[in-house]
PDB file of N, CA, C and O in Angstrom, chain B, residues numbered from 101:
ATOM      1  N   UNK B 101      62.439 123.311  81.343  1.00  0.00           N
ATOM      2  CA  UNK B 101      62.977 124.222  80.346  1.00  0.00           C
ATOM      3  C   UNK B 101      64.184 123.560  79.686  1.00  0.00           C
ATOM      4  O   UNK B 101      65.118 122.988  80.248  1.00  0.00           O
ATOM      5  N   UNK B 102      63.971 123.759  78.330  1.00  0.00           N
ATOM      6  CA  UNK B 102      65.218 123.312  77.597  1.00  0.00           C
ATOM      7  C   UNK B 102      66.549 124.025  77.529  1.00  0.00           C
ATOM      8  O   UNK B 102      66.460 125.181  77.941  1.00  0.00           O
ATOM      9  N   UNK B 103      67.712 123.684  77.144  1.00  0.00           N
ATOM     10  CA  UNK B 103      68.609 124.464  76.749  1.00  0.00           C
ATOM     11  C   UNK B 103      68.299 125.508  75.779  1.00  0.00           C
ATOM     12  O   UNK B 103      68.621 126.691  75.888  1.00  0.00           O
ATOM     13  N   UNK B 104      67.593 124.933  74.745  1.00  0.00           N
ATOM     14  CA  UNK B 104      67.064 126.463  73.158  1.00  0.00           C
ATOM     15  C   UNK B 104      66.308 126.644  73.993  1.00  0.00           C
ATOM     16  O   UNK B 104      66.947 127.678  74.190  1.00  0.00           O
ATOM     17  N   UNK B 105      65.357 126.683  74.900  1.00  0.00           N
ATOM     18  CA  UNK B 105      64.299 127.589  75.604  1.00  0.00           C
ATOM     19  C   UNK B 105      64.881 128.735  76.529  1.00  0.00           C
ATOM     20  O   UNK B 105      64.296 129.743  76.926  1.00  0.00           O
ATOM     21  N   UNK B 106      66.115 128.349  76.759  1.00  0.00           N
ATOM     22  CA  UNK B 106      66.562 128.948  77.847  1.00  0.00           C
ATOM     23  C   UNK B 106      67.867 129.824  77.137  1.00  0.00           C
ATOM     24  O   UNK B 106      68.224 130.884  77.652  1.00  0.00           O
ATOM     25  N   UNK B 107      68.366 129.424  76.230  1.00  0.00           N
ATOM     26  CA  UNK B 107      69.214 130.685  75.183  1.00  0.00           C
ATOM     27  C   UNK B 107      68.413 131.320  74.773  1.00  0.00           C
ATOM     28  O   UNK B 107      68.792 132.487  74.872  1.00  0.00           O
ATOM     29  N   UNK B 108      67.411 131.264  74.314  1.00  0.00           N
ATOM     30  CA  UNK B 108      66.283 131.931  73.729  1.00  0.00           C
ATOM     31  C   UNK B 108      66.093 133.085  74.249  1.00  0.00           C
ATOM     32  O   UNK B 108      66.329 134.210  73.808  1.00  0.00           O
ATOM     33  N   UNK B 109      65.486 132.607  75.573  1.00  0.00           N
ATOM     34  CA  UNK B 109      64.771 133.529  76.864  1.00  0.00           C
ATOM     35  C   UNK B 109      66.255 134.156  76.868  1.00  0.00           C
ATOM     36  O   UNK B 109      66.078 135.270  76.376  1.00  0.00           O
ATOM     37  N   UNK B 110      67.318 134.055  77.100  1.00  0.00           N
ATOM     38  CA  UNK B 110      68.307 134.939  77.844  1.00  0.00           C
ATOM     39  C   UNK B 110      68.952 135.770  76.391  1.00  0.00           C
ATOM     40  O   UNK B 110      69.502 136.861  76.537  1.00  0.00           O
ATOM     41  N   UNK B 111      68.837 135.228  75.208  1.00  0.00           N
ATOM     42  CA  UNK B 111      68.991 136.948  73.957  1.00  0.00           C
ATOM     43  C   UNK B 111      68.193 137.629  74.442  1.00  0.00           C
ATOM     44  O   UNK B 111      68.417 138.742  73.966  1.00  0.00           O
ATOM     45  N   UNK B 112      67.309 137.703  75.155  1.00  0.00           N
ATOM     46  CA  UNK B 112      66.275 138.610  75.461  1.00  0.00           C
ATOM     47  C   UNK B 112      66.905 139.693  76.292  1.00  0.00           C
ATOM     48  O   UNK B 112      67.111 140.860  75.955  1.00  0.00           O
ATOM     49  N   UNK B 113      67.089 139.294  77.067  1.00  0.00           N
ATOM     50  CA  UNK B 113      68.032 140.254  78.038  1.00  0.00           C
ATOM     51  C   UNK B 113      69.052 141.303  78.054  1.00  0.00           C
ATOM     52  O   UNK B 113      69.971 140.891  77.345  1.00  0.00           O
ATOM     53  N   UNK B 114      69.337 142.469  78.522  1.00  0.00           N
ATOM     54  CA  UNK B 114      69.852 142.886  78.342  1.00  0.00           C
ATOM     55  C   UNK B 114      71.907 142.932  78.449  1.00  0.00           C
ATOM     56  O   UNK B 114      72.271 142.510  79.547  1.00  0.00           O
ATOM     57  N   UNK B 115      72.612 143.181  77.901  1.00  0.00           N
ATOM     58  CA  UNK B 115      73.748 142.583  77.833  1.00  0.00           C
ATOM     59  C   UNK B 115      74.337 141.934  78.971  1.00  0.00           C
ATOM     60  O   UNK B 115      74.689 140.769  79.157  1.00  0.00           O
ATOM     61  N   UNK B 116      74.369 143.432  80.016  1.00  0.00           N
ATOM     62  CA  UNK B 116      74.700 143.220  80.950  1.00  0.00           C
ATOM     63  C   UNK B 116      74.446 142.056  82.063  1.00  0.00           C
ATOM     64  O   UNK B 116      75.241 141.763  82.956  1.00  0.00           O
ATOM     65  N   UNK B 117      73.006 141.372  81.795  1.00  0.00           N
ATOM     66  CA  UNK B 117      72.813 140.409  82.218  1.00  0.00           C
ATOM     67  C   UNK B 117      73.082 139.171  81.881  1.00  0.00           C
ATOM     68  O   UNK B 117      73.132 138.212  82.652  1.00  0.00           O
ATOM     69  N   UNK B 118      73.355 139.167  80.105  1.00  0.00           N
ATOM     70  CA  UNK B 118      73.953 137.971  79.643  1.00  0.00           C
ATOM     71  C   UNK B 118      75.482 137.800  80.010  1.00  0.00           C
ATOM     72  O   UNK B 118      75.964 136.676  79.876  1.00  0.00           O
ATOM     73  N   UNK B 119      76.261 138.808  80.453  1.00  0.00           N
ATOM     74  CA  UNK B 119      77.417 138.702  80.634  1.00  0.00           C
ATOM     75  C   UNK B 119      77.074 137.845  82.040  1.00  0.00           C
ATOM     76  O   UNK B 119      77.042 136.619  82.145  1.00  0.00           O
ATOM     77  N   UNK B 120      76.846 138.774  83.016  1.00  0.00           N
ATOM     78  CA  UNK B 120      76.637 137.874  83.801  1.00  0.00           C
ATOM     79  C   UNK B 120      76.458 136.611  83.948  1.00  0.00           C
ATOM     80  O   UNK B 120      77.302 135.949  84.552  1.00  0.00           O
ATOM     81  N   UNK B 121      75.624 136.187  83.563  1.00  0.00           N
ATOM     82  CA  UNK B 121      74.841 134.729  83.359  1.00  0.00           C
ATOM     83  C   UNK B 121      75.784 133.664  82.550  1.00  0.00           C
ATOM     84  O   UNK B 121      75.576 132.451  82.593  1.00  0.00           O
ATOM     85  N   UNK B 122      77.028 134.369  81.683  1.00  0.00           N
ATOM     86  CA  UNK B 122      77.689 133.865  80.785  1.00  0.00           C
ATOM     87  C   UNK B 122      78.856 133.305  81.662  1.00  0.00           C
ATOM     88  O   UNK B 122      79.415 132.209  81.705  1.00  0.00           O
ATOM     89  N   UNK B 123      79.005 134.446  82.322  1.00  0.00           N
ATOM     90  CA  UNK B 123      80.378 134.227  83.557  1.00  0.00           C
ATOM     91  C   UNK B 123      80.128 133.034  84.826  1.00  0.00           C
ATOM     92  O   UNK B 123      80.831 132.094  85.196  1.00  0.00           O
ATOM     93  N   UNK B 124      79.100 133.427  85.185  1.00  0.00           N
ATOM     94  CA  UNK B 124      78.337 132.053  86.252  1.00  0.00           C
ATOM     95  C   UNK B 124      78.018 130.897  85.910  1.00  0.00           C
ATOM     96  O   UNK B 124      77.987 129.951  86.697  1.00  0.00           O
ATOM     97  N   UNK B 125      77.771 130.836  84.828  1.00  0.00           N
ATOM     98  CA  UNK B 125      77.609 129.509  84.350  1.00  0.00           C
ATOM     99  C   UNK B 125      79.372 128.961  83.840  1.00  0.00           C
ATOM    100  O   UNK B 125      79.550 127.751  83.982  1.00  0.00           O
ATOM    101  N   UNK B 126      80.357 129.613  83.394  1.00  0.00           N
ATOM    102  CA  UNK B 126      81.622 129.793  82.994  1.00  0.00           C
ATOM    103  C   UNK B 126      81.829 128.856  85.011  1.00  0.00           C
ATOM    104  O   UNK B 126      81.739 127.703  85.430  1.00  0.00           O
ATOM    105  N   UNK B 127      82.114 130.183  85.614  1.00  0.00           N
ATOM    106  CA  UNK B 127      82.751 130.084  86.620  1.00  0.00           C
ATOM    107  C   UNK B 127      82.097 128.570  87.777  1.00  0.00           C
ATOM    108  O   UNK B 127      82.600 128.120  88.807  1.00  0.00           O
ATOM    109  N   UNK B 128      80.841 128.154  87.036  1.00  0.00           N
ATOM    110  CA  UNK B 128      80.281 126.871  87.984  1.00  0.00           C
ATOM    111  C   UNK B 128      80.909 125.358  86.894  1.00  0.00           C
ATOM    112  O   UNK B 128      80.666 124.171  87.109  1.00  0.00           O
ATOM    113  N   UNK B 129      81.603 125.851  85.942  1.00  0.00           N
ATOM    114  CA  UNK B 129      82.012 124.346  85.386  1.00  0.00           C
ATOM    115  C   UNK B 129      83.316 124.225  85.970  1.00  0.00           C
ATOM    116  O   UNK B 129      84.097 125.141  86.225  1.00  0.00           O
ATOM    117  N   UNK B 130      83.544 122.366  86.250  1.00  0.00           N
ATOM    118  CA  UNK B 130      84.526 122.048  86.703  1.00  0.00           C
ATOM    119  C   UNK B 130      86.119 122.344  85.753  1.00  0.00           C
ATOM    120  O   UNK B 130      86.241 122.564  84.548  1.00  0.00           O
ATOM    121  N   UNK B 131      86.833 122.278  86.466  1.00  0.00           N
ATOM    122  CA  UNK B 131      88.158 122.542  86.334  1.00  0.00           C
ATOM    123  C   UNK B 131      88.616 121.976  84.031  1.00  0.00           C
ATOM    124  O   UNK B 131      88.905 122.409  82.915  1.00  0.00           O
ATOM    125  N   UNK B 132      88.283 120.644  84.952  1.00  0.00           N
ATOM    126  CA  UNK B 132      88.752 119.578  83.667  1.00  0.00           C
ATOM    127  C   UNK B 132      87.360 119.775  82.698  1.00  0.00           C
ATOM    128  O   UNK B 132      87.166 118.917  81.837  1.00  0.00           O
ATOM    129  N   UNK B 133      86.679 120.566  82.795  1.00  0.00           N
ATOM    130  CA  UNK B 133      85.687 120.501  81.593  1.00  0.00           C
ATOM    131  C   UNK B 133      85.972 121.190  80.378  1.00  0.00           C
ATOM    132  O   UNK B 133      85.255 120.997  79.396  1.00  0.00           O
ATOM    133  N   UNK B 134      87.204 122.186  80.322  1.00  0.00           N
ATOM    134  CA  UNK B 134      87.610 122.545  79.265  1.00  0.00           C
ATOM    135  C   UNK B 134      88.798 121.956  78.252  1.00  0.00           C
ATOM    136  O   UNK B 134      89.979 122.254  78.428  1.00  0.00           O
ATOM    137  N   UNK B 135      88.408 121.200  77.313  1.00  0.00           N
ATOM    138  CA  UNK B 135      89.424 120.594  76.476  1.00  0.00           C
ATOM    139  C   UNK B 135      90.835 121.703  76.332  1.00  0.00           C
ATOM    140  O   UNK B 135      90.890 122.915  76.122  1.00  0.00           O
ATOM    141  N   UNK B 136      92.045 120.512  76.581  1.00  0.00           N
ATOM    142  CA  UNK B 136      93.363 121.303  76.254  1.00  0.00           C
ATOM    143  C   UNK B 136      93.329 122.228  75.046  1.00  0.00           C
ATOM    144  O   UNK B 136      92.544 121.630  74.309  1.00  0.00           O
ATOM    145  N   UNK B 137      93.615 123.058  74.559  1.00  0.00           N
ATOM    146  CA  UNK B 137      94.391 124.013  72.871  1.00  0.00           C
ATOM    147  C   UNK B 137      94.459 122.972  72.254  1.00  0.00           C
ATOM    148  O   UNK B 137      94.970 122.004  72.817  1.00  0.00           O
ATOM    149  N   UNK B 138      93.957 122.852  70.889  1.00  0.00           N
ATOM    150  CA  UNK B 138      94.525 121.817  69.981  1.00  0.00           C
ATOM    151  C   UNK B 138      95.865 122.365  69.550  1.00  0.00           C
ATOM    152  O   UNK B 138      96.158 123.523  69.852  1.00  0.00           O
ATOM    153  N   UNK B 139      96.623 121.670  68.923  1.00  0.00           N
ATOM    154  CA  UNK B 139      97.931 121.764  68.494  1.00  0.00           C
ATOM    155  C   UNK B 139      98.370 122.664  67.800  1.00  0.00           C
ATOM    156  O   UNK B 139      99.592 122.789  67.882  1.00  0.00           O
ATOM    157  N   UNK B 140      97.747 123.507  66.991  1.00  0.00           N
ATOM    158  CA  UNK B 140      97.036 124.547  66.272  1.00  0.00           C
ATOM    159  C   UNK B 140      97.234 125.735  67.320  1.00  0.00           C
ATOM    160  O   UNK B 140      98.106 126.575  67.548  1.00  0.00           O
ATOM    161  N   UNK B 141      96.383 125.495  67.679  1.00  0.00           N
ATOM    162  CA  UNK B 141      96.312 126.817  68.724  1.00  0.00           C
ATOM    163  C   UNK B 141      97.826 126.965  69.652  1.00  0.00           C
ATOM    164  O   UNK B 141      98.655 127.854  69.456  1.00  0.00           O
ATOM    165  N   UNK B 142      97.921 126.086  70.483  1.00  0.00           N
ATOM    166  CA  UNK B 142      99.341 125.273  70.979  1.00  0.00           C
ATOM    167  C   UNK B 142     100.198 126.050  70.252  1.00  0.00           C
ATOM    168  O   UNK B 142     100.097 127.260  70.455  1.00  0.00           O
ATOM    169  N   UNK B 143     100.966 125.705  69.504  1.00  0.00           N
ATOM    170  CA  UNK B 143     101.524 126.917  68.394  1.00  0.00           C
ATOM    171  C   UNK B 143     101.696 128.162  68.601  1.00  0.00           C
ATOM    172  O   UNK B 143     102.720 128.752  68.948  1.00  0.00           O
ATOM    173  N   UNK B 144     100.475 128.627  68.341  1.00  0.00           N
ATOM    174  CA  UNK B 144      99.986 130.275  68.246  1.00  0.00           C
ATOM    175  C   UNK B 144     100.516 130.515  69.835  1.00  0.00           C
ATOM    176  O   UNK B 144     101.202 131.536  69.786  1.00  0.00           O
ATOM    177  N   UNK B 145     100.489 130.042  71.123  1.00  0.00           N
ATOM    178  CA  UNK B 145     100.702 130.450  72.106  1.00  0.00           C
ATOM    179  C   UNK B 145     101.971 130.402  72.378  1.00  0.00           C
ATOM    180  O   UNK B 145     102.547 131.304  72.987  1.00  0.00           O
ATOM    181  N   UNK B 146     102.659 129.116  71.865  1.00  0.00           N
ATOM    182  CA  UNK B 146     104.397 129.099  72.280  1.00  0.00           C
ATOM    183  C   UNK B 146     104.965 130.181  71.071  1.00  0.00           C
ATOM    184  O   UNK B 146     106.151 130.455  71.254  1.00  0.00           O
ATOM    185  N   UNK B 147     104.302 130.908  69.765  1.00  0.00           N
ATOM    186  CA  UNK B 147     105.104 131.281  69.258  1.00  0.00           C
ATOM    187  C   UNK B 147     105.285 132.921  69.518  1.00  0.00           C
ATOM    188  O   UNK B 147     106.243 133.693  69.470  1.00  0.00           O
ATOM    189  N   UNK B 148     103.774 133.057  69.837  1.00  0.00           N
ATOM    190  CA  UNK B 148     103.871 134.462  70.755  1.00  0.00           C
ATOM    191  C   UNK B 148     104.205 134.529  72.046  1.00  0.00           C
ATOM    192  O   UNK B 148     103.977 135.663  72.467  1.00  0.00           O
ATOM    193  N   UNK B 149     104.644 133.818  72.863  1.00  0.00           N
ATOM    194  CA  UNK B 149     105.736 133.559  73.914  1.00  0.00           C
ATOM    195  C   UNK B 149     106.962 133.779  73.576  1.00  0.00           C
ATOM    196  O   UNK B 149     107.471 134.770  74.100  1.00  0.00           O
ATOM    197  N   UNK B 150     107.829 132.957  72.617  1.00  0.00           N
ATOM    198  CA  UNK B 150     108.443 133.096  72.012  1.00  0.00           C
ATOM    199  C   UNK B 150     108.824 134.851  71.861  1.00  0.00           C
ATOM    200  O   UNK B 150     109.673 135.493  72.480  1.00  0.00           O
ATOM    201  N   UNK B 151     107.977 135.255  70.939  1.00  0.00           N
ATOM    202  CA  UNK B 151     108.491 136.612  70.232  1.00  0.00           C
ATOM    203  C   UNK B 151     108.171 137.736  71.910  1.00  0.00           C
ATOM    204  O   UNK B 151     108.721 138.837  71.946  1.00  0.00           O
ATOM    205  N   UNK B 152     107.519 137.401  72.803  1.00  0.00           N
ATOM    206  CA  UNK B 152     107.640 138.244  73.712  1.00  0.00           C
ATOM    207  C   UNK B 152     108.891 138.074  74.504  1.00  0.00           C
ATOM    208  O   UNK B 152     109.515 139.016  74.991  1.00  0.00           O
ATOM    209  N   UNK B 153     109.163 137.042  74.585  1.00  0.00           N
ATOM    210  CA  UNK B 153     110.500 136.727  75.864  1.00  0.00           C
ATOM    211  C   UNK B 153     111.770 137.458  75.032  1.00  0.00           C
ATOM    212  O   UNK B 153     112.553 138.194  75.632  1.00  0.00           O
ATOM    213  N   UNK B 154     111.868 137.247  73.927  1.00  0.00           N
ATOM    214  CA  UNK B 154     112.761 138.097  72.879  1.00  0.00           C
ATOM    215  C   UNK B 154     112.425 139.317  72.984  1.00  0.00           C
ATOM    216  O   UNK B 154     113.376 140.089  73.107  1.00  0.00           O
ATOM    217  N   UNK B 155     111.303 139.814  72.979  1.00  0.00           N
ATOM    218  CA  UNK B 155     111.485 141.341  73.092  1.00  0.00           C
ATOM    219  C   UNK B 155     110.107 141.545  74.069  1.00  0.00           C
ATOM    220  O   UNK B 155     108.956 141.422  73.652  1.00  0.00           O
ATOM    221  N   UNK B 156     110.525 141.917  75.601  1.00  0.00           N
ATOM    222  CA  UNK B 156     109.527 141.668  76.637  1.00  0.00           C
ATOM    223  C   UNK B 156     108.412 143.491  76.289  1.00  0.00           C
ATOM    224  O   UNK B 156     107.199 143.668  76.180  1.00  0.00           O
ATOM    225  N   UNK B 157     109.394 144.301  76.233  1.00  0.00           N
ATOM    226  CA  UNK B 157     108.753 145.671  76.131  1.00  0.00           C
ATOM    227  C   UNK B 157     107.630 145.935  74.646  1.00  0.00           C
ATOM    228  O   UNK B 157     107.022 146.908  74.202  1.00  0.00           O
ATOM    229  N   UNK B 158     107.794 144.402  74.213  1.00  0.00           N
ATOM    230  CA  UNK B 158     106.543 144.729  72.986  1.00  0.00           C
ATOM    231  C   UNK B 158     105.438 144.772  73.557  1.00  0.00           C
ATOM    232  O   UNK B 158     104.540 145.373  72.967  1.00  0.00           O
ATOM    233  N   UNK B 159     105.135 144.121  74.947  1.00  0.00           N
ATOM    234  CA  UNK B 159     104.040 143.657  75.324  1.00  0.00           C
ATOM    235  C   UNK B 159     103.164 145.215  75.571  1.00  0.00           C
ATOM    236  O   UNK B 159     103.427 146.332  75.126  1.00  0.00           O
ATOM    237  N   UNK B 160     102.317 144.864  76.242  1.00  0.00           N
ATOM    238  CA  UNK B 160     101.334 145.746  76.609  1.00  0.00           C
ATOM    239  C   UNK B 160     100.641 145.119  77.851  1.00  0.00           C
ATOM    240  O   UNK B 160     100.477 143.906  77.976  1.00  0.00           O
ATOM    241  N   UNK B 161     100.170 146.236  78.941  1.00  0.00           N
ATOM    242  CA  UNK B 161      99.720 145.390  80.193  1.00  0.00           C
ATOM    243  C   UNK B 161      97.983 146.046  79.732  1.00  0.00           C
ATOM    244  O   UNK B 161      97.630 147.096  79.196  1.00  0.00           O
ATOM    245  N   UNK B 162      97.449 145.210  80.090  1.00  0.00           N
ATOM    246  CA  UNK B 162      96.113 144.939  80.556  1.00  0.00           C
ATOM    247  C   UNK B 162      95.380 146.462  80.594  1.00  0.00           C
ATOM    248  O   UNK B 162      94.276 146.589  80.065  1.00  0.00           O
ATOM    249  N   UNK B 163      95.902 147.366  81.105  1.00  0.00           N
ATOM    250  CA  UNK B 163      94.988 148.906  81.204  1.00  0.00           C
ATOM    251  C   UNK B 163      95.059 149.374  79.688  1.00  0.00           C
ATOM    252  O   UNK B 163      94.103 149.821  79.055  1.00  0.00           O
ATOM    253  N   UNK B 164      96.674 149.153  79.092  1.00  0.00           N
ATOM    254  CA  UNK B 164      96.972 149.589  78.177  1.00  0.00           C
ATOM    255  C   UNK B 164      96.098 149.124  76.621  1.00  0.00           C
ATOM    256  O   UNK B 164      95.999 149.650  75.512  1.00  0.00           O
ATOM    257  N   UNK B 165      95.602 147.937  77.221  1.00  0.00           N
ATOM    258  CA  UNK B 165      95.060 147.191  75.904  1.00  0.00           C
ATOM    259  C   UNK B 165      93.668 147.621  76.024  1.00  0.00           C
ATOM    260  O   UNK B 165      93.102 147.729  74.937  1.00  0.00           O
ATOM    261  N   UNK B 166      93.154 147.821  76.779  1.00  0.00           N
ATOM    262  CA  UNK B 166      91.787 147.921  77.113  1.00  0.00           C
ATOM    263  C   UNK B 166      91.685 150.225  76.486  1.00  0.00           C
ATOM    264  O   UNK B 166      90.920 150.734  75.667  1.00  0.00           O
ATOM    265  N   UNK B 167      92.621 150.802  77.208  1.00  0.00           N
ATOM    266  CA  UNK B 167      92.717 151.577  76.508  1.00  0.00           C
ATOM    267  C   UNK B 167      92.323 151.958  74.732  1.00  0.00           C
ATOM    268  O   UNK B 167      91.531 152.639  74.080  1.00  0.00           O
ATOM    269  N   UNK B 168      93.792 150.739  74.474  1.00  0.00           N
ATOM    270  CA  UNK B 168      93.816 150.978  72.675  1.00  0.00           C
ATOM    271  C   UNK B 168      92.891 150.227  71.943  1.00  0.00           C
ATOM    272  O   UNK B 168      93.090 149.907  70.771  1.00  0.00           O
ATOM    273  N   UNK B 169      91.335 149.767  72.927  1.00  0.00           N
ATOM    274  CA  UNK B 169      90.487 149.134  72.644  1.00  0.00           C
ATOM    275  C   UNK B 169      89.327 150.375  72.689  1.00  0.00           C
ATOM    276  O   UNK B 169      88.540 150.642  71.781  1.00  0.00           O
ATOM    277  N   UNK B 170      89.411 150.860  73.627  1.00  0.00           N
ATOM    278  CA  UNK B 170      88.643 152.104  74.089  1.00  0.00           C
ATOM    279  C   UNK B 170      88.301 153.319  72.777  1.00  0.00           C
ATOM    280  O   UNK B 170      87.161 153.626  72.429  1.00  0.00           O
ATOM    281  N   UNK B 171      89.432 153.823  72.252  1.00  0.00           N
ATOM    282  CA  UNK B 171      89.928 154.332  71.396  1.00  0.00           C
ATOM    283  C   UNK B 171      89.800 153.973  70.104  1.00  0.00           C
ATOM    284  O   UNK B 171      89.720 154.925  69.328  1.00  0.00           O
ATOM    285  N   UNK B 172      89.751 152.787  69.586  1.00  0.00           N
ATOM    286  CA  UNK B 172      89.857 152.227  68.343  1.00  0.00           C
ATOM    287  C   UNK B 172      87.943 152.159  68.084  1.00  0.00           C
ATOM    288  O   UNK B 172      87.519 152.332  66.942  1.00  0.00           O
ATOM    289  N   UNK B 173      87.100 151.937  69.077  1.00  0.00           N
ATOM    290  CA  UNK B 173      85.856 152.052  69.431  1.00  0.00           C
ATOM    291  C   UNK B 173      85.501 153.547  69.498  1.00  0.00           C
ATOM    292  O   UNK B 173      84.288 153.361  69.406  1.00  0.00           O
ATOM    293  N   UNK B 174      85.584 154.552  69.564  1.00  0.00           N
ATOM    294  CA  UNK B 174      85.739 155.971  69.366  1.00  0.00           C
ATOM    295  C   UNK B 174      85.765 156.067  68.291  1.00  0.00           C
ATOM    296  O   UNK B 174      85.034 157.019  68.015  1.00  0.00           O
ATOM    297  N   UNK B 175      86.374 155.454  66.998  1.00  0.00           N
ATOM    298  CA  UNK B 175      86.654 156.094  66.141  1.00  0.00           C
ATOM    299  C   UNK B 175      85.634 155.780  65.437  1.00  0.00           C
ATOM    300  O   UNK B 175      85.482 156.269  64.317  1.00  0.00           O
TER     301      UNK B 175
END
């Protein structure tokens, strides 16, 4: 089986199983197989670091985002 034989076969599936399958295959690559942030991106992360350490209570934790994700999907 090929790689396009085998993306193919797995759109087929139902989400929940592609997640799966998305995550296991995610979670079986080695460490160093993901290229660093290009410089670009690099940026975008120190500058929203940046604006959080300046003002820490902008943030939002993890329930909270998933929440105003929840909600925005509702509408």
């Amino acid at each position: 089986m090929t790689a396009d034989q085998l993306i193919s076969d797995a759109a087929l599936l139902p989400t929940s199983d592609r997640l799966r399958i998305a995550q296991a295959i995610w979670d079986s690559l080695p460490e160093d197989a993901c290229p660093a942030p290009g410089p670009e991106f690099q940026a975008e992360l120190d500058r929203r670091m940046a604006k959080y350490r300046e003002n820490p209570g902008s943030g939002m934790t993890i329930d909270e985002l998933r929440a105003r994700l929840e909600a925005d999907r509702a509408k």
